[in-house]
Phi, psi and omega in degrees: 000305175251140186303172156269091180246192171294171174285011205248346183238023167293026180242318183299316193298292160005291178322252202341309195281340183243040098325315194259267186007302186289321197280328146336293175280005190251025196271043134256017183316281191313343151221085173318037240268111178308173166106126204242150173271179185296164194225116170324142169319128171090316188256062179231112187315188167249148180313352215250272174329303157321272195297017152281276187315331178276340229237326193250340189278321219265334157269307188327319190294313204257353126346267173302349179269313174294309184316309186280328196278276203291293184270002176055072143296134203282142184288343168274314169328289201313316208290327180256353159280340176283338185266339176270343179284289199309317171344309204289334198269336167296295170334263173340278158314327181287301163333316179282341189286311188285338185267353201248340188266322183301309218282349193254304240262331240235310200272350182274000000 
């Protein structure tokens, strides 16, 4: 799964693999649909979070529309500069998701 480098670049190898994973799991990007799924009982994110996904689904979409579209860009080009963005946009929520569960750890 992963090379054998040192432990100093296993975060790069980390990167990759869940880059080429996500551009897999993203090959619908292209019908792209508004509209959110149901969210289980118990798992209903926070407004702080809601709105970062909603803020990110909402570039990523006109993103991947202007690359593909616009710049007549190869649909796999866009596809994996829009999967390398959303990495990021995830990164970024898990943070807020960490920083809002110490702010519950804190208060309790």
């Amino acid at each position: 799964m992963f090379s054998r480098r040192s432990a100093q670049n296993s975060h790069v190898d980390v990167f990759i693999f869940i880059v080429s994973e996500t551009v897999e799991g993203y090959s619908g990007v292209a019908a792209w649909k508004s509209g959110r799924k149901a969210t289980p009982k118990g798992a209903a994110p926070s407004t702080a979070c809601r709105s970062i996904a909603s803020r990110a689904n909402e570039r990523l979409h006109a993103r991947y529309g202007h690359l593909a579209r616009e710049k007549h860009k190869n649909a796999n080009k866009a596809k994996v500069a829009v999967v390398s963005e959303l990495v990021r946009w995830i990164w970024v929520i898990g943070l807020r998701v960490q920083e809002e569960q110490r702010g519950e750890g804190a208060a309790a």
